[in-house]
N, C-alpha and C positions, 0 to 999 in steps of 0.2 A: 351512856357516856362515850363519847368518841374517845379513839386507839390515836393519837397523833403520835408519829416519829420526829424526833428532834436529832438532831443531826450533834454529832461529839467536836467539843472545841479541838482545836489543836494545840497542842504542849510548847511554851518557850521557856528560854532561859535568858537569866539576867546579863546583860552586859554594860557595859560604861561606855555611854555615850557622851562623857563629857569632854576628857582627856583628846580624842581623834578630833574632836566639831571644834573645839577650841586652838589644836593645831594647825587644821586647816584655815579659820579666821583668821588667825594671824598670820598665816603667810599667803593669801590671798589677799582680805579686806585689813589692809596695813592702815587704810585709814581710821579705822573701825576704834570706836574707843573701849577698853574693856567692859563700861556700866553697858555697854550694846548689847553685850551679851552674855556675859558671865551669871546673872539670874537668867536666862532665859535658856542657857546649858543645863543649870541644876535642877528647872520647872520639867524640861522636856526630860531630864532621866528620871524626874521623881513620876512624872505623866504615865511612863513605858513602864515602872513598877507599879503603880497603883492600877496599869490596865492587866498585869499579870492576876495581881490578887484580887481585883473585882468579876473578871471573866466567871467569877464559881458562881454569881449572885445573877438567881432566876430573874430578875428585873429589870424595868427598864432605865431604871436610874445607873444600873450598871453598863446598858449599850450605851448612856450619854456618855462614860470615859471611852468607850469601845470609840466612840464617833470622834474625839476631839483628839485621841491619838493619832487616830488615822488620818484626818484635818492636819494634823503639823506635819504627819510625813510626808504627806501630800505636797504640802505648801513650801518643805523646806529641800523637795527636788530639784526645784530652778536655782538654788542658794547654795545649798553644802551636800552635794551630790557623794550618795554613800557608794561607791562601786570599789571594787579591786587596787585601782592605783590613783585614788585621789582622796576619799574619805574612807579608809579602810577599818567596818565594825563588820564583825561577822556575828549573823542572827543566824542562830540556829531552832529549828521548830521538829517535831515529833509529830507524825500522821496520826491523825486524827482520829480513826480506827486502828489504831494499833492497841493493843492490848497487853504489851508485853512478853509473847508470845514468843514463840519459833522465829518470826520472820523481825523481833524486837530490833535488832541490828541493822538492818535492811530499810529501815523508815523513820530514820533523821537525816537532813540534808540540812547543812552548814552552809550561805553563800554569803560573801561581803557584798549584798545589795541590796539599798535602799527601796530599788522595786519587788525584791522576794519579800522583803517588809508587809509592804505594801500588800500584795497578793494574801498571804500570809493573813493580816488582818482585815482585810476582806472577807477571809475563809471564817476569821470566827465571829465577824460582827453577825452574817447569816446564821452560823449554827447557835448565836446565842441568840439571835431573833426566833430561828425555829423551838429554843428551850422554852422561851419562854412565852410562846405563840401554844406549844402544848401542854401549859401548864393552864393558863388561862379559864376563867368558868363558863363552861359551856352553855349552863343554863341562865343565860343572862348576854342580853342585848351586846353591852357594852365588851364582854368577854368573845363572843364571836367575830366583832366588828374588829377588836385587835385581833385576834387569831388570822382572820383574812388577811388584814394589811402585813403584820409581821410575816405569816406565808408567800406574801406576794413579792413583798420587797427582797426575801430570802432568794426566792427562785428568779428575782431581777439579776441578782447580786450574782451568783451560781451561772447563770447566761450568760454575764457579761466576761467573767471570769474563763470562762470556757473558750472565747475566742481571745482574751488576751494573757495565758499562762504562758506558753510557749513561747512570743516575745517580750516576756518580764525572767523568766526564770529560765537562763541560759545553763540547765545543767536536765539531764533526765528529772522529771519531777518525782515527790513522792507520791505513791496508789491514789492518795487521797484528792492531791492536782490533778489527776490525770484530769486530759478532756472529756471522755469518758464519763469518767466519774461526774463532774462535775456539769456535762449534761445530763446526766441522769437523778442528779438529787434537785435541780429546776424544772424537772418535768416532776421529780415527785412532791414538790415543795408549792407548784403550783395546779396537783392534786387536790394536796389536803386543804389549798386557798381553796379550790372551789367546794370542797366536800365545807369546810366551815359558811358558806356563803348557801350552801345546801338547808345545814342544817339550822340557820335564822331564817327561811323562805320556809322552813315548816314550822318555825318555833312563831311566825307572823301567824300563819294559818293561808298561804300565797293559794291560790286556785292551783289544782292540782295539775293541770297543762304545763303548767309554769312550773312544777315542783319534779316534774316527771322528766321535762327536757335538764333539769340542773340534774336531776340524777343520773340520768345519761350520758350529762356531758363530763361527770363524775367518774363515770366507769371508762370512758374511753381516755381520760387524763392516766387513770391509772394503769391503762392498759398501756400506755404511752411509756410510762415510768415502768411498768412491769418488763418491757422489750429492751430499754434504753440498760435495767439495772442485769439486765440475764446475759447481758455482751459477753464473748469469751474473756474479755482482759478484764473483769472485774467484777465478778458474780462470785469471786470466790472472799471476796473485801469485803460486803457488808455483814453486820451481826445477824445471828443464826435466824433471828424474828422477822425481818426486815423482810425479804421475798415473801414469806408467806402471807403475812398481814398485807401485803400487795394485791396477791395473787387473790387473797381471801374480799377485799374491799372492791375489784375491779367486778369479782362476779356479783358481790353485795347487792351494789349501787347499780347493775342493770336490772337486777332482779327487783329492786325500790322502782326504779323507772318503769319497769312493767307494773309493778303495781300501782303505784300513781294513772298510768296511763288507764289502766281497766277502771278505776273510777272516772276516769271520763267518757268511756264507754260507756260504762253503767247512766251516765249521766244523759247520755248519748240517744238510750234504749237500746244499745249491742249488745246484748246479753250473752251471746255465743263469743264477742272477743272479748269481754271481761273476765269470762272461766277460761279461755284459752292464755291469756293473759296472764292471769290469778298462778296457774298451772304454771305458766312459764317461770313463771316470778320463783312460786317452791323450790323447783327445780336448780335453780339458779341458786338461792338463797342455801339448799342444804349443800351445794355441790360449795359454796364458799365458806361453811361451816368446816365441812372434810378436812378442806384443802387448809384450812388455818388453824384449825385445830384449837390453842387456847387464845390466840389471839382477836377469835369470832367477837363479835361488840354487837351482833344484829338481833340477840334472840327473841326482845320484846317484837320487833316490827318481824320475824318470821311466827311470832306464834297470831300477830296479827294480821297476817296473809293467810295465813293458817284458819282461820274464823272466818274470814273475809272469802276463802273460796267455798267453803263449807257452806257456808249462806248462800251463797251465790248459785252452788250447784240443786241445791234445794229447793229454791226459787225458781229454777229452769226447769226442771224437770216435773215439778206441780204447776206451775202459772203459765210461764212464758213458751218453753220447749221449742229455745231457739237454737240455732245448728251451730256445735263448734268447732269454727274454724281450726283450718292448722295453724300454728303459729308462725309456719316459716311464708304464707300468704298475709301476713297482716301486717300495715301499712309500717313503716319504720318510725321510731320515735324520735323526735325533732332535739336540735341541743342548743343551749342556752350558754356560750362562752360566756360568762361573767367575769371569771379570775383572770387578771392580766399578769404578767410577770412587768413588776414596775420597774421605770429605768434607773442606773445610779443614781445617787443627784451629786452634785460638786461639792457639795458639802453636806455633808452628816449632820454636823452640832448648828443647832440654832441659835447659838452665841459663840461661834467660835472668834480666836482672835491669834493672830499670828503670835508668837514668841520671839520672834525675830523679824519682824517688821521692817526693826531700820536697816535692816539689810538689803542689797538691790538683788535683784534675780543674777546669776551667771552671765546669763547673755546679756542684761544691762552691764554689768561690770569691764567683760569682754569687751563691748561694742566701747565701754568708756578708756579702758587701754588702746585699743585703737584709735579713736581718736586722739587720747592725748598724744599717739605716735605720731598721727598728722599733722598736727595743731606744734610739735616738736619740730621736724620739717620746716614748716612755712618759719617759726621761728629762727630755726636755724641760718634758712638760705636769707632770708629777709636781713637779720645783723648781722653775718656774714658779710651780704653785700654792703653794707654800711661803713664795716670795721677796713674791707678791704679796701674802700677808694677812701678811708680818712688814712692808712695804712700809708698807700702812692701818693697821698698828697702831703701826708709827713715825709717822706719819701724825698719829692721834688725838692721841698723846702729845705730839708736837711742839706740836700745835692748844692743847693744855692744860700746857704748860712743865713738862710732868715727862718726870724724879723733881727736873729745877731747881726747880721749884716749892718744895718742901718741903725742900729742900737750902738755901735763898740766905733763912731769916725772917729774920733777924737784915738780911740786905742788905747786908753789911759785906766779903767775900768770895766771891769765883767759886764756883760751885757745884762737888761732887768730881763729880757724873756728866762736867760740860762738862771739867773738870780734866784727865778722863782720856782724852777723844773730842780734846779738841786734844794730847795727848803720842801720840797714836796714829795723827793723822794728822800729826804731824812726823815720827815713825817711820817713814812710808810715803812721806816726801817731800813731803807738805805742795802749796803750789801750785804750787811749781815742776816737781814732776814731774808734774803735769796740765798744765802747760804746755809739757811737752817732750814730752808721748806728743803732745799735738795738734798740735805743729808739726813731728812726723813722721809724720802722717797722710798730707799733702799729698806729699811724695816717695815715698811705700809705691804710692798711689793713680798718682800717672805713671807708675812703672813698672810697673806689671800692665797700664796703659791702653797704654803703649809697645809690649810685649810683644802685644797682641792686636791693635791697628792691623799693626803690620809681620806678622801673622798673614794678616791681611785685604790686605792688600798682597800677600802674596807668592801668593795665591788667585786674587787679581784679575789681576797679572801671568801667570802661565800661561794666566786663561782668555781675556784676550787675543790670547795669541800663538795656543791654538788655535780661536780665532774666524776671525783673520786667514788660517791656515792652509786651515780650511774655506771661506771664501770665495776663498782660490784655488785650491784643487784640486777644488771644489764635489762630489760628488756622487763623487767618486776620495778622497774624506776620508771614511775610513767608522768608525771609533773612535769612541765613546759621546761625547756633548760634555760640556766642561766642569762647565757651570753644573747639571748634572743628578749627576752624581758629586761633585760641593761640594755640594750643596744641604743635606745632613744634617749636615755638617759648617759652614755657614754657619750656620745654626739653633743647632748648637749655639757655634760662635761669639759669634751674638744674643742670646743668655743669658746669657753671661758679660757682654755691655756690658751687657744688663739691669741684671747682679748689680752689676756698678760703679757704675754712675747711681744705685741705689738706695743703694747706701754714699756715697758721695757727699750725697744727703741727710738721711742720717744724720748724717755726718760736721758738717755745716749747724747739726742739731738739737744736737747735743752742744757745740756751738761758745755758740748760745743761752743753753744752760743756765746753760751755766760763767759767762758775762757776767750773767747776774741773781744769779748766785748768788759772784760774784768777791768783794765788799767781806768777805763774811763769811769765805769759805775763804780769804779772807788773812790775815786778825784770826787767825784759828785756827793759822795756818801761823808766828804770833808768840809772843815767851817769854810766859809767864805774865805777865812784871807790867805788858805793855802790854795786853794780856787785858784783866787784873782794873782795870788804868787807864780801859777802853772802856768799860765796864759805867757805865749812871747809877745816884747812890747811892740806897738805900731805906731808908727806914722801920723799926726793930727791929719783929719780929713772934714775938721769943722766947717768948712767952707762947703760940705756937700750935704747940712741939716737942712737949707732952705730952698733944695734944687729938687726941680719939678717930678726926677724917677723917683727921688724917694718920698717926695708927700705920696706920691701916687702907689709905691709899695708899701706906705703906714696902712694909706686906704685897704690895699686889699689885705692887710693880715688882717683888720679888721673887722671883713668880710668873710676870712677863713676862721677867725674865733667865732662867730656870729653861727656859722654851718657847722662847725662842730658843735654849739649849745644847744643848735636844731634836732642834729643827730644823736644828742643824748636823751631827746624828749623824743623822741621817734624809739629808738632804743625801749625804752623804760614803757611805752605806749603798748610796744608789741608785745615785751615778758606780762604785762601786769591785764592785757586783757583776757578778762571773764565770762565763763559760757555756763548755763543752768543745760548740762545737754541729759543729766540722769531723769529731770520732766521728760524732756523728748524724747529718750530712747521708752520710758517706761508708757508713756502715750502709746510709743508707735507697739511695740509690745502688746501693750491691753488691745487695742484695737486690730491690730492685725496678726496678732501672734508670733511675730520676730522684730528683729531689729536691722533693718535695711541701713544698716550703721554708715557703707559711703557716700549712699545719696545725704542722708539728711548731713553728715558732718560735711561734706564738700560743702552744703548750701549755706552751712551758717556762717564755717572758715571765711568764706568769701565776702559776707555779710559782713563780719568784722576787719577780715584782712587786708579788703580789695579796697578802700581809703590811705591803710598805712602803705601799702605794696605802694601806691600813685606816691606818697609822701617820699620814699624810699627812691623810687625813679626820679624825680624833680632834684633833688639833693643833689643827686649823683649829675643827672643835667649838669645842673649850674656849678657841680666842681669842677666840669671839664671847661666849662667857657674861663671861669675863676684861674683855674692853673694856665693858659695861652694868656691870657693877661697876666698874671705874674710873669711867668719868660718875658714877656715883650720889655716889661718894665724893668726887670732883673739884668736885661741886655743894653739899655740905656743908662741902667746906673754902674754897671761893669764900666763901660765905654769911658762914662765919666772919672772914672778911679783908675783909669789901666797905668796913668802916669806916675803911680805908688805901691811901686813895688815891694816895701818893705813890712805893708802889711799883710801879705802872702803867707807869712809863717803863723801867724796867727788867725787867720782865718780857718788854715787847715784844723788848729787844733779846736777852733770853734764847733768847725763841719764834727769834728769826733765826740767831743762832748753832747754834740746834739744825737749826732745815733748813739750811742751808749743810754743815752736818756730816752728814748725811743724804744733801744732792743729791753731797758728795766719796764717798762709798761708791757712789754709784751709778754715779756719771762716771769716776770708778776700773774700776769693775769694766769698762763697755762701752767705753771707750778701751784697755782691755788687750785685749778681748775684738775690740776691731775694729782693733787692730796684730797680734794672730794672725791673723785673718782673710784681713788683705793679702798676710802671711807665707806662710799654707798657699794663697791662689787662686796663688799664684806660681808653684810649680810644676805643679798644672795647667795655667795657660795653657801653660806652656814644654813639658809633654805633648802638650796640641792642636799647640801651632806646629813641634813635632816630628815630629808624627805628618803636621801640612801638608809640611813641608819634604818627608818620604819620600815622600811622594803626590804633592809636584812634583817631587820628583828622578826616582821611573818616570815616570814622563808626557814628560819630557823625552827619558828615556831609552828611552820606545815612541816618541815623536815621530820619531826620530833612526831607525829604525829604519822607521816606516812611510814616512817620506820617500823611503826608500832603495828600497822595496819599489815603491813607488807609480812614483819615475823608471823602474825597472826593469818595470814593466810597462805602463809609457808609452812606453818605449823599443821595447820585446817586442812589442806591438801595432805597432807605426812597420814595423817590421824582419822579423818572424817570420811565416813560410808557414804556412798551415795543412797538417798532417802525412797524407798520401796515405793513401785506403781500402784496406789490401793486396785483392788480388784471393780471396785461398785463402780470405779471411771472408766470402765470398758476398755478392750483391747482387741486386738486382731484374733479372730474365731469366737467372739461373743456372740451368741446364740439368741438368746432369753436376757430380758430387763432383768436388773438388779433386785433381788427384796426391796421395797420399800416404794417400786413404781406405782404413781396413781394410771386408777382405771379412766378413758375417755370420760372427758368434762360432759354434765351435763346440758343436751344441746346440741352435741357434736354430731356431725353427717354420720350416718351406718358408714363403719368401716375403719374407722378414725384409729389409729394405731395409741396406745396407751403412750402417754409421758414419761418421761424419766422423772424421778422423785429428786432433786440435789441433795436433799437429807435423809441419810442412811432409818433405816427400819427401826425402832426401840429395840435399845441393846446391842446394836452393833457398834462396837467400838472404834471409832475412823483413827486410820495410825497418821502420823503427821506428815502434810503434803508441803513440801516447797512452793511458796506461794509466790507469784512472779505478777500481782497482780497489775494492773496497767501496760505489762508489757508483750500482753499477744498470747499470757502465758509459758512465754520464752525466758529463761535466762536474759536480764539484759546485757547484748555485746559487750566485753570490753576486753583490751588490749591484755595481751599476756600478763599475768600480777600486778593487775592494774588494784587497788585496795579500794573497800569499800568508803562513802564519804570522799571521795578523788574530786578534788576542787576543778573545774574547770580552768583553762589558764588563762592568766591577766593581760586585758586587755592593752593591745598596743598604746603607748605612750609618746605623743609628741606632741611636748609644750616647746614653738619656736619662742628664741631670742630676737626681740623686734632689734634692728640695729637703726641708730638714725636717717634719714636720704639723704641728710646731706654735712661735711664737716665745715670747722670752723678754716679757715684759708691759712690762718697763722697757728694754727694749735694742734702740734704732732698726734695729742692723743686722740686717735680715730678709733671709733664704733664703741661708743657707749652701750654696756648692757640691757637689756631693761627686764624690766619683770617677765616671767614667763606669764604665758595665758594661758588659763584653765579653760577645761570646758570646750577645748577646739584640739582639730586634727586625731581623735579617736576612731578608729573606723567601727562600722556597726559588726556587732557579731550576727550570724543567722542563727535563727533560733533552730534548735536541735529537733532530729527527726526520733519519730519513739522508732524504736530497734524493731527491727522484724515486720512492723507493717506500714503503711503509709497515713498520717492521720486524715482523720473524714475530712471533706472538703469544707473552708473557712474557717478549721482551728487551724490557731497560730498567725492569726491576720495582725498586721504590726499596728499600732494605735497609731491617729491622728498625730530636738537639743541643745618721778622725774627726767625728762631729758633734759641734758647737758648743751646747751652749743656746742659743738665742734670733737666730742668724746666718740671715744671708740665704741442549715437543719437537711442533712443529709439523710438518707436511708439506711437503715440499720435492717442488718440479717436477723429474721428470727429462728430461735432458736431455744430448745430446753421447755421449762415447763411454765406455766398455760399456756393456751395458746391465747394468739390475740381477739380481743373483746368481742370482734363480730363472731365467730367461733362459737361464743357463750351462745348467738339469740336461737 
């Protein structure tokens, strides 16, 4: 029965991933309706516990959770990115060999990232594929054929991992991440593939050429794994079995290779290299007995080497009496790579299914805020321009009392145009309800300003406490400070009091208005017959109904009601058109892996816009031809009238009831528009001041934590001996090997200096070594009372404030807020160097990240014991 090593899970702990993922939803995907994802929060935390308690279960029904866990953290990357200052869940895992030990303390790492996750279970879907790769029944087809694949895919998984821990886990890894490590358990994972792939090529009955090169290529895998696992940063990590059973299987399996190959000598008629062969193979096979001690698994096939030379030499020496060679002149034996180390694949579960599906990736969402910024813009500048020339052409008209003008000759009654602007602006509430949006400006405005003070308050109060903090522990405070992790969050703070001061003097300007323009929007907001009582009387001008300026100025008001009916379906054309752009950004996504968010949104804007844009110029055209022919005809029908003077006073009072009725459409429109305003900044600020609160809740809750860490190693230092050099790891004027040195392997050139044994002699007691493993053997660096578990610090933060391009032309409140964007302007961290040495070349290679109108395989030393495989022949 084959010896397989199976490699030890790694230990987690439970956390609530419901509370943060849900946070996060809602204050990103606002559209999102809670059936989105509220099951699909309690599926994923009940997922991350059922993958805790099934990791114990040898099975492979057990790596289906293992797969589909790691499928949704996968998948929920591009969506609800778990890092330091956006989705903050801190998973904490325990090295995988640790045992409780001395160095217990020293092999948990806690980091808020959804990629240590990730790594993390990577690490155990492998070690629970190697569980149960060497539980497997060996004496059965179907139990080899998994043992292979599980091996293989193991030491895929292990390779792959090796070139990307260092830029997933931005903090010193634990032993068991090291790169190191984790090339060394794919070199020996894709060993035992090929030793199982070995032992179904003899359990077929494969020609012995063929059985001779697999054990060959058997022994130099291990030999491979034997050099990779002896490195100074981590030979002191694995369990006490683990080298030997290495060391004992690499000499094994040349010593099977030799003897495979001397049956085909024998087959051959070499009789003299089958006993040189036979010989070699003994030699080999008891030198791997030694050296393993109980972990040997070869005894049947050396006592049948054992037979096989016996015979052999029998037969020479009465039959054949053919000459035998040395072994170090006979021809090398050939190797058979069969074990591949297989690649990840994208997906583990073969029914996996997103849990959050309806959700877009980041960068679609992103790419979709930007656009709607755009899409905001064109809107903006487009009824802007609209509102502005109906503005100047009410404007003109007002300047020249029409269509009052030609409405009131007679002078004896209200004009119908003003008739119908004061029952219209009764309808809308008249001036009382311009008087009750403004004097609920002032209470909209203290509370948004409430909400972002106590913001700024509760920023300020933490970075107090850890100022106070670092001035007493000075230099034993080692945590990133405050005011540099607020800063981008202060800033965007700053803007929001910006955006307020600036509505605020809007708020001022609109106040103005209303007061110059009050006596008239009252008269208006009155019946008719106090109206038509206001009016001073005029002069009959009946004699000027049938004269040619004024049919011709009926004509063109006519044509001016006609262009505003136009410009309200233009208007309502631009707000109300429709774009599918989350298809197109999620296409261009799949297909090309980002989202070239200006080209395609320029292409489509244009697509829709660039017809109203033409509608939008034409209008405007033909009010300037419209307004040159009003004057002309307004100058003809003056002319006609200048000989009645007495309607002069009433005119004036006309021209003011028409702007007063003018400045209520416009003080209407930016009083609603700036009581929305106060309306939508409100829950942003309660976003920011929520997003502050989380940010001081951990900081409180790392504070609490590094205090503890900091007494404790203030204490530790007070109290604790430094831990004695054992003698057996040699020192300066070491003479003589340690008790417990092996003698030169057999094999080895005359002359060959004995090995060091790593495992002390029976009976010697080993006193306990500070075990520093992954790090060179060194202490790793760190800043004076820096505490063990020291979080790395969070990543810079700059979610900008889109502001519109362009404002409304009559509407004070300028620079509407808009949502922050997630997911951009983070800068990348480098991934960390391991302390004291430089890692081998290619670990650490980085893998293949409403608007408003008008609002405000490198070479490794060897070293220690056996030596490398060529050595054994």
């Amino acid at each position: 029965m084959a010896a397989f090593l199976a490699v030890p899970l790694k230990k987690t702990y439970d956390v609530d991933l419901v509370k943060p993922l849900r946070n996060f939803i809602q204050n990103t995907f606002s559209s999102a309706e809670p059936d989105d994802y509220n099951n699909a929060l309690s599926e994923f935390n009940k997922l991350r516990n059922l993958m805790i308690n099934k990791s114990v279960d040898k099975h492979e029904s057990a790596l289906e959770v293992l797969y589909r866990y790691y499928d949704q953290v996968v998948s929920i990357e591009s969506k609800l990115p778990i890092t330091e200052n956006q989705v903050r869940v801190q998973f904490k895992w325990r090295d995988a060999f640790d045992e409780g030990g001395f160095l217990a303390g020293k092999r948990t790492l806690a980091i808020a990232s959804g990629l240590y996750e990730k790594i993390c279970m990577l690490f155990n879907i492998a070690a629970l594929q190697t569980q149960i790769g060497a539980v497997q029944n060996q004496d059965s087809d179907d139990g080899l054929k998994t043992c292979a694949k599980l091996f293989q895919q193991a030491s895929g998984i292990f390779a792959h991992m090796k070139d990307i821990v260092l830029s997933h886990v931005q903090q010193d890894p634990t032993p068991d991440l090291n790169p190191d490590t984790l090339g060394a358990l794919s070199a020996l994972m894709l060993a035992q593939a090929q030793e199982a792939i070995y032992r179904k090529a003899t359990s077929d009955r494969m020609k012995d050429a063929m059985v001779a090169k697999l054990a060959y290529q058997c022994s130099e895998l291990y030999a491979d794994a034997m050099k990779l696992m002896q490195l100074h940063s981590i030979k002191e990590l694995w369990p006490k079995e683990w080298i030997p059973c290495v060391v004992m299987k690499q000499a094994a399996f040349h010593g099977l290779a030799e003897f495979y190959q001397s049956n085909v000598a024998k087959a051959n008629k070499s009789y003299g290299e089958q006993i040189a062969r036979l010989k070699h193979a003994q030699e080999l096979l008891s030198a791997a007995q030694s050296r393993g001690g109980q972990t040997f698994c070869f005894r049947n096939e050396q006592g049948k080497v054992q037979r096989e030379m016996d015979e052999a030499v029998k037969d020479n020496n009465f039959i054949y009496h053919d000459k035998v060679p040395d072994v170090k002149t006979l021809p090398i034996i050939g190797k058979a790579a069969v074990a591949k180390p297989l690649p990840v694949p994208q997906k583990f579960s073969t029914n996996f299914t997103d849990l959050f599906e309806k959700l877009v990736p980041l960068a679609v969402h992103d790419a979709m805020t930007a656009f709607e910024n755009r899409k905001a813009q064109i809107v903006n500048m487009e009824i802007g321009r609209l509102r502005e020339s109906t503005n100047l052409l009410n404007g003109v008209l007002t300047s020249l009392n029409l269509p009052a003008s030609i409405e009131d000759l007679a002078g004896e009654k209200v004009p119908q145009s003003l008739t119908e602007k004061a029952q219209q602006m009764q309808e809308q509430g008249g001036a009382s309800y311009i008087s009750k949006l403004m004097n609920e400006l002032p209470a909209l405005l203290t509370r948004n300003r409430e909400i972002l003070d106590a913001t700024v308050a509760e920023m300020d109060s933490e970075e107090k406490s850890d100022t106070q903090l670092r001035e007493q522990f000075k230099e034993k405070w080692t945590r990133t400070q405050s005011a540099q992790l607020t800063k981008p969050i202060r800033e965007e703070a700053t803007k929001y009091s910006t955006i307020l001061s600036t509505a605020t003097q809007a708020d001022a300007v609109v106040r103005e208005k209303f007061d110059n323009h009050k006596e008239g929007i009252v008269l208006l907001s009155k019946p008719l017959t106090e109206l038509e009582a206001s009016l001073p009387a005029g002069s009959g001008g009946s004699s000027l109904q049938t004269s040619p300026p004024v049919k011709e100025l009926r004509s063109l008001m006519q044509q001016v009601e006609t262009i505003k009916a136009e410009r309200e379906a233009i208007e309502s054309s631009i707000k109300d058109a429709s774009f599918d752009m989350v298809s197109s950004f999620m296409s261009a996504l799949a297909s090309e892996g980002l989202v070239n968010e200006e080209s395609i949104s320029v292409e489509e804007l244009d697509r829709v816009y660039g017809p109203l844009r033409e509608q939008v110029s034409d209008s405007i055209h033909r009010q300037d031809n419209l307004q040159a022919r009003i004057q002309n005809a307004n100058t003809d029908f003056s002319n006609a009238r200048s000989s009645n003077q007495s309607a002069a006073a009433r005119e004036a009072k006309l021209k003011e009831l028409q702007a007063a009725y003018n400045m209520y459409i416009e003080l209407k429109g930016n009083l609603e528009e700036g009581t929305k305003f106060y309306n939508d900044l409100t829950p942003l600020l309660v976003k920011l001041q929520s997003r502050v609160m989380d940010f001081c809740f951990a900081r409180k809750t790392e504070k609490e934590e590094l205090m503890q860490d900091v007494q404790k190693q203030i204490a530790n230092t007070k109290s604790q001996p430094a831990p004695p050099t054992p003698t057996y790891q040699g020192g300066p004027g070491q003479s003589a090997p340690p008790a417990g040195s092996a003698p030169p392997p057999a094999g080895a050139p005359p002359g060959t200096a004995p090995h060091q044994n790593p495992y002390p002699a029976p009976g010697y007691q080993q006193p306990p070594v500070q075990n520093y493993a992954g790090y060179g053997g060194a202490p790793p660096p760190q800043a004076a009372g820096q505490p063990q578990g020291w979080q790395a610090p969070y990543p810079q933060y700059q979610p900008p404030i889109a502001m519109p391009g362009s404002y409304n032309p009559y509407n004070p409140y300028m620079g509407y807020p808009q949502q922050p964007t997630y997911g951009q302007g983070y800068p990348q961290q480098q991934p960390p160097q391991y302390p004291g040495q430089q890692p081998p070349a290619g670990y650490g290679a980085q893998p293949p990240q409403g608007q408003y109108p008008g609002y405000p395989q490198p070479g490794y030393p060897q070293q220690g014991y056996p030596p490398p495989a060529q050595q054994w022949r």
